[in-house]
C-alpha positions as CSV (number, residue, x, y, z in Angstrom):
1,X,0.0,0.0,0.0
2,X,1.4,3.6,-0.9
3,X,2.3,5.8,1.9
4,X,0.9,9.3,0.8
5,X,-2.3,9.5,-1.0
6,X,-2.7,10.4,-4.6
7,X,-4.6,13.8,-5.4
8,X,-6.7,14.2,-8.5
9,X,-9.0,16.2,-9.2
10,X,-11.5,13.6,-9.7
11,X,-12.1,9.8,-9.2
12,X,-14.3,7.6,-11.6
13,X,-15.3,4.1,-10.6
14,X,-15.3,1.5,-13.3
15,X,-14.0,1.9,-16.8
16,X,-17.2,0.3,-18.7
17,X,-19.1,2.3,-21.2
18,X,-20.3,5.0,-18.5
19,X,-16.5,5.5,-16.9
20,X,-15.3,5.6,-20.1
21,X,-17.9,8.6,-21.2
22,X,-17.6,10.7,-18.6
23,X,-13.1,10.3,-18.7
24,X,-13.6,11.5,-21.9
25,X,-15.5,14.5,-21.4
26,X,-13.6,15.6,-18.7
27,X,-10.6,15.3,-20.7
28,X,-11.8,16.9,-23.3
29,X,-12.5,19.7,-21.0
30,X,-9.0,19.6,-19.5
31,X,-10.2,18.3,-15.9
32,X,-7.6,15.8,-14.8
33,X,-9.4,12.2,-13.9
34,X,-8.5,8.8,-13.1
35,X,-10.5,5.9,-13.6
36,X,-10.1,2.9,-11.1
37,X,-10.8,-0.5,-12.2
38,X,-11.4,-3.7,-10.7
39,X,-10.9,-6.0,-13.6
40,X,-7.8,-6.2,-16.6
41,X,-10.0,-4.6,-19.0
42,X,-12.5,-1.9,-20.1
43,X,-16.0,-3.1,-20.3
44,X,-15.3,-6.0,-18.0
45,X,-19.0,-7.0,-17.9
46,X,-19.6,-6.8,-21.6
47,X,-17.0,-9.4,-22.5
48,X,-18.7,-11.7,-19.4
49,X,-22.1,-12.2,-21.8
50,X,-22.9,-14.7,-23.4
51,X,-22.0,-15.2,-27.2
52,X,-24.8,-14.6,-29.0
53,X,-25.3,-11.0,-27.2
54,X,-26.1,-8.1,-29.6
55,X,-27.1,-4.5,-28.9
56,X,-30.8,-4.1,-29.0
57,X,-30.1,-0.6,-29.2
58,X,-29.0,0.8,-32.6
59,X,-25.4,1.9,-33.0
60,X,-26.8,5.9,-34.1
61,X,-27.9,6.5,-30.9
62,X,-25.7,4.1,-28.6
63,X,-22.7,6.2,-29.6
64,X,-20.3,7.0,-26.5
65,X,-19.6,11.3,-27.0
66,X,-17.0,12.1,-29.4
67,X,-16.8,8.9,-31.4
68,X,-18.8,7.0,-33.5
69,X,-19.1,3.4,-34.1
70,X,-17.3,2.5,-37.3
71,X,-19.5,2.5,-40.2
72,X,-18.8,-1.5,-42.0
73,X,-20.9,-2.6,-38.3
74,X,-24.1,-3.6,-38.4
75,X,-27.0,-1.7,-37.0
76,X,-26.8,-3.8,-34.0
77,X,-23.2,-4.3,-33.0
78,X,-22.4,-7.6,-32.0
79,X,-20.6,-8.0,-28.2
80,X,-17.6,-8.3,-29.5
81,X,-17.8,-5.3,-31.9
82,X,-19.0,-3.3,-28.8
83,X,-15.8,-4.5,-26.9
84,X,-13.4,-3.4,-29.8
85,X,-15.5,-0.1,-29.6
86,X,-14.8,0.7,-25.8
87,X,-10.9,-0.5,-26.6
88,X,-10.4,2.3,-29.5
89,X,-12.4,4.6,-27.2
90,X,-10.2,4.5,-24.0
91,X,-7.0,4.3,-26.2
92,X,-8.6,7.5,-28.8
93,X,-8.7,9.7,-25.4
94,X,-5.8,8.1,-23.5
95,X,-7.4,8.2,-20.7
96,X,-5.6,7.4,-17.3
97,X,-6.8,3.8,-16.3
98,X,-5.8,1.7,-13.6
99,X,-6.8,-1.1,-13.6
100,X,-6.7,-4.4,-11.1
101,X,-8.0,-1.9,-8.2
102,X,-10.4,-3.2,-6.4
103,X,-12.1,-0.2,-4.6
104,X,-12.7,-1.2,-0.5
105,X,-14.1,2.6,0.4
106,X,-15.5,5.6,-0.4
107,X,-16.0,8.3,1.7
108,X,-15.9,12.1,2.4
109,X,-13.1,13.4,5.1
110,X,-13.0,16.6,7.1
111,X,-11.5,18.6,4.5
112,X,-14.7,17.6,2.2
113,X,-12.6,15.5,0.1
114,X,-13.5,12.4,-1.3
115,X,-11.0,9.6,0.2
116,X,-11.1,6.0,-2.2
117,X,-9.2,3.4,-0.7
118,X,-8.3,0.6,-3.2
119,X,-6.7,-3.1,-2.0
120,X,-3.4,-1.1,-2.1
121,X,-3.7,2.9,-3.2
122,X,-5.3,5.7,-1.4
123,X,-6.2,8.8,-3.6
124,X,-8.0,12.2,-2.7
125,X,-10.3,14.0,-4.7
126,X,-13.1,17.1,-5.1
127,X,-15.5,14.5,-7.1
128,X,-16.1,11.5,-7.2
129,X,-17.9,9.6,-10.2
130,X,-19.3,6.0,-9.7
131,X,-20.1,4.7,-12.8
132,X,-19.4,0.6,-11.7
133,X,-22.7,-0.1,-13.7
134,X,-25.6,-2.2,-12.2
135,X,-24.6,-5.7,-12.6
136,X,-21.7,-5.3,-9.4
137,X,-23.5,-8.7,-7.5
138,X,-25.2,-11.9,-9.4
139,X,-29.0,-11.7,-7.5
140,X,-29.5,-15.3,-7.4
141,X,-32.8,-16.3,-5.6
142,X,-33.0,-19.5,-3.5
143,X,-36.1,-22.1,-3.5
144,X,-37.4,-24.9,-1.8
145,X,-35.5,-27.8,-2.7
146,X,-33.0,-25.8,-4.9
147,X,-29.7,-27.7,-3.2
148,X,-31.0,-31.4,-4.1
149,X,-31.8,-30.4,-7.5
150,X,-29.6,-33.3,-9.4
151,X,-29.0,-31.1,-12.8
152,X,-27.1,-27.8,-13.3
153,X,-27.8,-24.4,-12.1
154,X,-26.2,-21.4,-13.2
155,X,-26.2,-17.7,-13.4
156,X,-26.9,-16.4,-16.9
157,X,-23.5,-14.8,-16.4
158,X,-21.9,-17.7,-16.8
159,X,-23.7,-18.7,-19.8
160,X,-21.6,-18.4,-23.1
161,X,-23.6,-20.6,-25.5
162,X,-25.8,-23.6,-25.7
163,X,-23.5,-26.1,-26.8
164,X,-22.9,-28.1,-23.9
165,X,-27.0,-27.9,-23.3
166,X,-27.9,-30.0,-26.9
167,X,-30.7,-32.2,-26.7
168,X,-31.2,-31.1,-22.6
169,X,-34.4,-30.2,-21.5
170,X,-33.2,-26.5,-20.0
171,X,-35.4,-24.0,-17.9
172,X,-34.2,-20.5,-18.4
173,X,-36.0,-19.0,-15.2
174,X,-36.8,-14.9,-15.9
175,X,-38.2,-13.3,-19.1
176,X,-36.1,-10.3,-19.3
177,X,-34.1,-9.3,-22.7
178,X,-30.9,-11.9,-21.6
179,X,-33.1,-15.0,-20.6
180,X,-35.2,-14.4,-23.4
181,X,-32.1,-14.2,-25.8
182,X,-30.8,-17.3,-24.1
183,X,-34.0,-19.4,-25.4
184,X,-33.2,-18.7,-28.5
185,X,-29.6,-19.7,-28.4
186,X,-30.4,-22.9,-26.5
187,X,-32.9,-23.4,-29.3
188,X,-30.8,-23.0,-31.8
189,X,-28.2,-25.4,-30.1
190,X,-30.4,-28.1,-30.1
191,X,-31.4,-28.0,-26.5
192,X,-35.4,-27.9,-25.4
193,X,-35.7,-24.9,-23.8
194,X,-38.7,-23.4,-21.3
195,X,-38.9,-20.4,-19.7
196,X,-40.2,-19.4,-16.4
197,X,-42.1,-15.9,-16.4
198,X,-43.3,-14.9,-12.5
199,X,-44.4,-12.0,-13.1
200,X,-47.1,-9.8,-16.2
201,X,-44.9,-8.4,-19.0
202,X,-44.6,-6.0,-21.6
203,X,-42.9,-7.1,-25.0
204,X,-42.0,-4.9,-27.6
205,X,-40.3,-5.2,-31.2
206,X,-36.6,-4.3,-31.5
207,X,-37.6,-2.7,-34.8
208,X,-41.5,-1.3,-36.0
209,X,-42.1,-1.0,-39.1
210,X,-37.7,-1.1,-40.1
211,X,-37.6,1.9,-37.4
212,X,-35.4,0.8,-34.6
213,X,-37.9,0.7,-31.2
214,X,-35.4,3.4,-29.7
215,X,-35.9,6.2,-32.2
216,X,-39.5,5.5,-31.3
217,X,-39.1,5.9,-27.9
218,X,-36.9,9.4,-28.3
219,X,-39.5,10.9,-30.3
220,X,-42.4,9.8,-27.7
221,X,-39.9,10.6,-25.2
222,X,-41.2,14.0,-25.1
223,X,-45.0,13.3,-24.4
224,X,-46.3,11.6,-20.8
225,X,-46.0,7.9,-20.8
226,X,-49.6,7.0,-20.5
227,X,-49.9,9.0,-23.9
228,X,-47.1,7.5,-25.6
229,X,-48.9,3.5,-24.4
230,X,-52.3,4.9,-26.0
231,X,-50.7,5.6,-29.1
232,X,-48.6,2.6,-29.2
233,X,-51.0,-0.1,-27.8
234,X,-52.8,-0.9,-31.1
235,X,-49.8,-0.7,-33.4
236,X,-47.7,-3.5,-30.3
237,X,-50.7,-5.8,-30.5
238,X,-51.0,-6.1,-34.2
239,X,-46.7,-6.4,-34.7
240,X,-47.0,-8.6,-31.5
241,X,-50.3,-10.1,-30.6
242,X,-51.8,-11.5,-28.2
243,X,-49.3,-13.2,-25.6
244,X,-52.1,-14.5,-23.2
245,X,-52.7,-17.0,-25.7
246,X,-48.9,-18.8,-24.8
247,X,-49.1,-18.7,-20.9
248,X,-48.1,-15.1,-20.4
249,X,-49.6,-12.5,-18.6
250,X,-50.0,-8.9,-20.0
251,X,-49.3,-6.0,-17.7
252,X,-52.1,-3.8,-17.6
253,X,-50.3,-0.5,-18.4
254,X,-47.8,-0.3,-21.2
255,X,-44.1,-0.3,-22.0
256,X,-43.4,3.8,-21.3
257,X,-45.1,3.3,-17.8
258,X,-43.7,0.1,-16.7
259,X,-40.2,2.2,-17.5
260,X,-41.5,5.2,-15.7
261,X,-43.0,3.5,-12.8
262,X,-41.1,0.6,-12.1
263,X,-37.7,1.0,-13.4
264,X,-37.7,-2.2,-15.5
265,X,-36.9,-2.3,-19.4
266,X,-39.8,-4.5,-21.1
267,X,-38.3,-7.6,-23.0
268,X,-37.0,-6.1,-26.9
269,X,-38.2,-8.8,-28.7
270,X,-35.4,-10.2,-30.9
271,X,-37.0,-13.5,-31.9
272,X,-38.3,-15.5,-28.8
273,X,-42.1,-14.6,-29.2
274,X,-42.0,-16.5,-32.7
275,X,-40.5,-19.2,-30.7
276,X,-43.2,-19.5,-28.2
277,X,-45.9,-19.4,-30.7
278,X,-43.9,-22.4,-32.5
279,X,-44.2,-23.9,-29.8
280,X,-40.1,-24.1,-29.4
281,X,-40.2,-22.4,-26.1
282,X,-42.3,-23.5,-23.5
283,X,-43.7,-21.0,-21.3
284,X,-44.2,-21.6,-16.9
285,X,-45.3,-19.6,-14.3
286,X,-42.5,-19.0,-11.8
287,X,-40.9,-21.5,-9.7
288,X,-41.9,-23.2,-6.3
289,X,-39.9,-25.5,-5.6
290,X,-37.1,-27.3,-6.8
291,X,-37.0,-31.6,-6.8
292,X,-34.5,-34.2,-7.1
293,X,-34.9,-34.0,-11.4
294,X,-38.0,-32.0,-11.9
295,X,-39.4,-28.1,-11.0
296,X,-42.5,-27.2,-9.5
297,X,-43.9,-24.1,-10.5
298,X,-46.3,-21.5,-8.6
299,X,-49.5,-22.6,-10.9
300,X,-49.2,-26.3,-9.2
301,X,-47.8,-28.1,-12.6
302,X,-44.3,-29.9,-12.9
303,X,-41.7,-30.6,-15.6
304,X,-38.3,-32.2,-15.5
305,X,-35.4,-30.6,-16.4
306,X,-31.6,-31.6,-16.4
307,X,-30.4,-27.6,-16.4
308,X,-31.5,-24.5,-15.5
309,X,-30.3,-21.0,-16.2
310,X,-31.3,-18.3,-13.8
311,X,-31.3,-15.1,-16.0
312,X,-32.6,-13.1,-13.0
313,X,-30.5,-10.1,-13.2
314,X,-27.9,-7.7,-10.7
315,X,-27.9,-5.9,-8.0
316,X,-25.6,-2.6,-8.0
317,X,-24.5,-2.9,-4.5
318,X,-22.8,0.6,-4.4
319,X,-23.0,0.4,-0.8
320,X,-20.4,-2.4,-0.7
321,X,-17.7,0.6,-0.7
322,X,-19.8,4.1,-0.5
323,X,-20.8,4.6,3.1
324,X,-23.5,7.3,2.1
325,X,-27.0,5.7,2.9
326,X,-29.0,8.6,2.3
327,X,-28.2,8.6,-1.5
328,X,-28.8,4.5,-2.0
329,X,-31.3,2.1,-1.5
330,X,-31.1,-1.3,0.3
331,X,-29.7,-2.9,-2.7
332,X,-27.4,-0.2,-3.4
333,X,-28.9,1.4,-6.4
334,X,-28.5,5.2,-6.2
335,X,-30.9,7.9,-5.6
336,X,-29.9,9.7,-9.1
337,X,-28.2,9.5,-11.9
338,X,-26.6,12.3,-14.3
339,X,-26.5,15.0,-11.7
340,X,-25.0,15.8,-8.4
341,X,-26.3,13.8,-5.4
342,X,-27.3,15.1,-2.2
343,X,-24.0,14.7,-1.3
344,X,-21.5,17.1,-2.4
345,X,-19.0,16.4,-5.1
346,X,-20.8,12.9,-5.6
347,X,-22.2,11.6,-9.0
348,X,-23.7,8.7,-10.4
349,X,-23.4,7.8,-14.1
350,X,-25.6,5.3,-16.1
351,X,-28.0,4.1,-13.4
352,X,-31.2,5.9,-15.0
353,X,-33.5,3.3,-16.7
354,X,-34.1,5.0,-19.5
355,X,-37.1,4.7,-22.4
356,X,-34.7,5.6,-25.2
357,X,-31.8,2.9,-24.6
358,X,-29.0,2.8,-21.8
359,X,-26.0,3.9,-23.7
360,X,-27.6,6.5,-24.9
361,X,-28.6,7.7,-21.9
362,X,-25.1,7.3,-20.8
363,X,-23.8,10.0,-23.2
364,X,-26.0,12.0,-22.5
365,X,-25.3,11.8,-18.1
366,X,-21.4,12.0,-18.6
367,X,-21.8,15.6,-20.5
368,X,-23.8,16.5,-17.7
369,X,-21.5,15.7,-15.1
370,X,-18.6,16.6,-17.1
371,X,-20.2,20.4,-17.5
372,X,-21.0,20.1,-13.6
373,X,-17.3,19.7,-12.4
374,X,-16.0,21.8,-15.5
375,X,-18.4,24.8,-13.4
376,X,-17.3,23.8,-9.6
377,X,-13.7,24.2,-11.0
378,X,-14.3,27.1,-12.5
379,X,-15.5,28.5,-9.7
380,X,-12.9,27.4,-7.0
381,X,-15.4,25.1,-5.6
């Protein structure tokens, strides 16, 4: 550990697409920063999904500031595209990286500076950006019966492809936009797969009408969601139809106000609907109880299963190292996002859940906080 601290004049946390934005706007602006990372590489958690993994955003308007993505990708860069992206990103704006630091704490000391405290640096700085993205813990839930189970049971962040799953009869339990991808790829591998759905849904199309579902979404963006539903509802059940009909239940408000309300993105249908209506996916309610071969699930039936993939998302955990409760909530997701928090010098980048796409969104926050600590500096602050 190194005996005297290192001042900057400010700290990022995590050099994924949002750490990487907002280094790059405050060097552009000629603010000196240092981003801390706890992995080897930039956009640790991108090169952790699985294979098949595509943006369901478009590349126009899931740009990082300052660069665009090249022009021979596709519409909907590939992982792996995206991960070359971030490389040539971080090396463009030669941004200060260190990497392999796992930060331990975060907090403010008398003089009002921030004090981060890595497994062996200490640094000071006036602001502090945390921009360690929202998949920080695996939330893996536990059942009945779940340790006796005789077949495999993984995270979906350990899932790369379905190769080893061919001609199993898998269970990918949660029906957001990675477990529903996963069907597909388990399909496609020759595995059976069935999905477990607990909760109503909203599905929409990753494209209407050739129109990618995000430049939808920033034109309605402007209008109240209930308006923006109205408008859509009519148009989402003729593209998708009627999903009761395959064992799921339809939320009874629509995609803009599930975003608004209850922070979740609805699944961007990229091809499992058709599945389910082919009868390639088979849809459950959500799991009871776990026996020796077989799953019970909450409506009373049973299948059998030899694997199941638990594609039921992250947990930020911010307050594993910030020691600031009044701008987190239990699960350490932070009060805001884009702006200064209630705490001085303190910013969060990239945790808004936003209706027209997350790295979008995260462009859009780092400029805002780079602006914000371009003005405290400014003014001596």
């Amino acid at each position: 550990m190194s005996d005297s601290p290192i001042e900057v004049n400010t700290i990022i946390i995590g050099a994924g697409p949002a750490g990487l934005s907002v280094g790059a706007c405050l060097k552009q602006a000629g603010i000196q920063a240092v981003i801390l990372e706890q992995s080897d590489k930039v956009g640790s958690v991108w090169r952790g999904h699985y294979d098949r993994l595509h943006l369901h955003t478009d590349k126009r308007n899931s740009e990082l500031p300052f660069e665009s993505f090249p022009k021979d990708y596709p519409r909907y860069p590939s992982r792996d595209q995206l991960i070359d992206y971030l490389d040539s990103y971080a090396k463009k704006f030669d941004l200060d990286i260190q990497f392999n630091q796992q930060v331990k704490s975060a907090r403010r000391d008398n003089n009002n500076q921030w004090e981060v405290q890595t497994q062996d640096v200490q640094y000071l700085a006036s602001n502090l950006v945390i921009a360690a993205g929202n998949a920080r813990e695996k939330f893996i839930p536990k059942w009945k019966g779940q340790d006796s189970f005789a077949g495999k049971i993984i995270h979906s962040s350990e899932y790369k492809n379905g190769e080893e799953f061919k001609g199993q009869n898998v269970l990918v339990v949660g029906f957001g936009n990675s477990g529903g991808e996963i069907a597909i790829d388990l399909f496609e591998h020759g595995a059976k797969p069935s999905i477990s759905v607990r909760s109503a849904v909203n599905v929409i199309p990753r494209e209407l009408f050739g129109i990618p579902i995000l430049s939808i979404g920033i034109v309605q963006n402007v209008m109240p969601a209930w308006m923006a539903d109205a408008m859509n509802k009519p148009i989402l059940r003729a593209v998708i139809g009627d999903i009761t009909k395959y064992g799921l239940r339809k939320l009874p408000y629509g995609p803009a106000t599930q975003i608004q309300n209850d922070k979740h993105i609805p699944l961007i249908d990229v091809g499992t609907i058709k599945l389910i209506k082919q009868g390639h996916i088979t849809v459950h309610s959500g799991v009871e109880e776990f026996r020796e071969n077989r799953v019970k699930f909450t409506d009373g039936k049973e299948a059998n299963f030899d694997s199941v993939i638990l594609a039921t998302g992250y947990r930020p955990r911010v307050n594993e190292f910030l020691n600031e409760a009044n701008v987190q909530d239990e699960n350490g997701t932070p009060e805001s996002s884009g702006c200064e928090a209630s705490v001085s010098g303190l910013y969060f980048c990239g945790y808004y859940v936003s209706p027209t796409g997350m790295l979008r969104e995260i462009a859009i926050e780092a400029k805002q906080i780079a602006a914000a600590i371009v003005k405290k500096s400014k003014l001596g602050v």
